[in-house]
C-alpha positions as CSV (number, residue, x, y, z in Angstrom):
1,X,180.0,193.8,-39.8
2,X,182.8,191.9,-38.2
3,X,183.6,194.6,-35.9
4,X,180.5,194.5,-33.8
5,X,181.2,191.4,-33.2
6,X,184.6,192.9,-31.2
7,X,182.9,196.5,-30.0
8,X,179.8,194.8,-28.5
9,X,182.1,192.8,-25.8
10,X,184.2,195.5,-25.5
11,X,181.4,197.9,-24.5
12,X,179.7,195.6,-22.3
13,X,182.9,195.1,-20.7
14,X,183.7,198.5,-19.8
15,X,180.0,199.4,-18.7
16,X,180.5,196.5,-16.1
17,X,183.6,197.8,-15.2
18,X,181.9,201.2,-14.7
19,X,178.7,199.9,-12.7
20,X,181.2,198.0,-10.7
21,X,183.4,201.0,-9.8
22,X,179.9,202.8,-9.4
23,X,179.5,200.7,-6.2
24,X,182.7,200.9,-5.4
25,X,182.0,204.2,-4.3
26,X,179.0,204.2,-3.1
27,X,180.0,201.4,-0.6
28,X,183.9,203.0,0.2
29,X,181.2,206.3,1.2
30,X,182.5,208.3,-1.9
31,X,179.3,210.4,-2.1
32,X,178.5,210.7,1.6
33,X,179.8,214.4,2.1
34,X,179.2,216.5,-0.9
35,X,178.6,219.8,0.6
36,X,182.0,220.3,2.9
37,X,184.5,220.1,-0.5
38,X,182.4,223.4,-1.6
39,X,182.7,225.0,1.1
40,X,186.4,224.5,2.2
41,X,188.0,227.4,-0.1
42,X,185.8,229.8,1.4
43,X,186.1,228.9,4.9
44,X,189.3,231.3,6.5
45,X,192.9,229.8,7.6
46,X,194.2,230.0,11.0
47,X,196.7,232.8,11.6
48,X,200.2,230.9,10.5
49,X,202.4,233.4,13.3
50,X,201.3,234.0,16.9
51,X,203.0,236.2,19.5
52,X,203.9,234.4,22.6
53,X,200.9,235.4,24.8
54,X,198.9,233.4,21.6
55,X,197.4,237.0,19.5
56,X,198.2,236.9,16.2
57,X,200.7,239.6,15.0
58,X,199.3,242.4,12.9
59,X,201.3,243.1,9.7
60,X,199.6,246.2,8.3
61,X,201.3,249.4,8.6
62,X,201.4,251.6,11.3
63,X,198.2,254.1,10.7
64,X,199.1,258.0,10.2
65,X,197.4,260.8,11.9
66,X,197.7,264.0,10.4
């Protein structure tokens, strides 16, 4: 019985420290753009090489014609 008397301060403690970090966020705007971090694999890189004249080089191989 003795140790509620240590895990009831020690959960309201850390439930305060979690509302508080709670707001935190929501004032440091944490939660205000939650569609873009979804999105941002999917979305395509710029070409990393360009030719002078600013096209982007093509890599593939040469086609063959029979």
């Amino acid at each position: 019985m003795n140790i509620l008397l240590v895990l009831i301060p020690v959960t309201l403690l850390i439930v305060l420290l979690a509302v508080a970090l709670f707001f935190w966020a929501v004032n440091h705007q944490q939660f205000d753009d939650m569609d873009s971090p979804a999105v941002l694999p999917l979305m395509d890189d710029e070409p990393k090489s360009a030719n002078p004249d600013g096209k982007a080089e093509n890599h593939s191989p040469p086609e063959k014609h029979p």
